[in-house]
C-alpha positions in Angstrom: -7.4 27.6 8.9 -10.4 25.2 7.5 -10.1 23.1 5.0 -10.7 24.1 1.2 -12.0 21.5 -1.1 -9.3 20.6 -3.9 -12.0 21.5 -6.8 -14.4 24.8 -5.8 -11.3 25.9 -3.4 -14.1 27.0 -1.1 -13.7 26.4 2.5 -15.0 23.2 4.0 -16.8 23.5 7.9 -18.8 20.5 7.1 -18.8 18.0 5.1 -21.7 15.3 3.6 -21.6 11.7 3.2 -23.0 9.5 0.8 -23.9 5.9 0.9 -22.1 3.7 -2.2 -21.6 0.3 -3.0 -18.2 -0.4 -3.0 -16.9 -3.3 -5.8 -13.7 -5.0 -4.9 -13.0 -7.8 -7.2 -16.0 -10.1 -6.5 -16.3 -8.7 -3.3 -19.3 -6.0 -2.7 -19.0 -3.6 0.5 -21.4 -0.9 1.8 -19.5 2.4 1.7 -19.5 6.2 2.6 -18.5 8.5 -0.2 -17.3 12.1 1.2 -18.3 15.4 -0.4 -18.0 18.7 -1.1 -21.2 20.6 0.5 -20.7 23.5 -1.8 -20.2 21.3 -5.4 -20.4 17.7 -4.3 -16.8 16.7 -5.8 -16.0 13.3 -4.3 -13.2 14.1 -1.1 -12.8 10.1 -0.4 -14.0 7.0 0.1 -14.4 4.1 2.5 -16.0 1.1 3.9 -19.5 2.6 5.7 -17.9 2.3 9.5 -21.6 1.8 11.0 -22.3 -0.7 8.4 -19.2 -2.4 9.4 -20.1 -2.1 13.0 -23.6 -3.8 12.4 -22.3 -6.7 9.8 -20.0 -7.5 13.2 -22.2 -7.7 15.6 -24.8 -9.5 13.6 -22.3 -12.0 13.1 -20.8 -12.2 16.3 -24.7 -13.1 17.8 -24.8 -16.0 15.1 -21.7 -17.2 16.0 -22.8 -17.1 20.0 -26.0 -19.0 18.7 -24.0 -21.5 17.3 -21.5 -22.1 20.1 -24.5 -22.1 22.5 -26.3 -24.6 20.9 -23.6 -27.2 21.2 
């Protein structure tokens, strides 16, 4: 049985995500907001996970940079 979104109660086969900025404290975040297709009521919210992955490995190759140079 698929899942029905909470607000239309119309069934939910896919499902569309939406970049945000995320504001924790002081802290800013990229984030993925999670919609209804049918009338975009938010579903939930998180950190962007391929954002995440990126910010990682960008800082990972610094860090090699700076253990290499030494």
């Amino acid at each position: 049985m698929p899942a029905k979104c909470p607000k239309c109660e119309l069934a939910i086969a896919n499902i569309k995500g939406e970049k945000i900025k995320v504001e924790i404290g002081k802290s800013t975040w990229r984030g993925v907001s999670y919609v209804c297709p049918h009338c975009d009521s938010v579903l939930g919210v998180q950190a962007d996970p391929i954002a995440l992955k990126a910010d990682i490995v960008d800082e990972l190759k610094k860090a090699i940079q700076v253990w290499s140079s030494k």
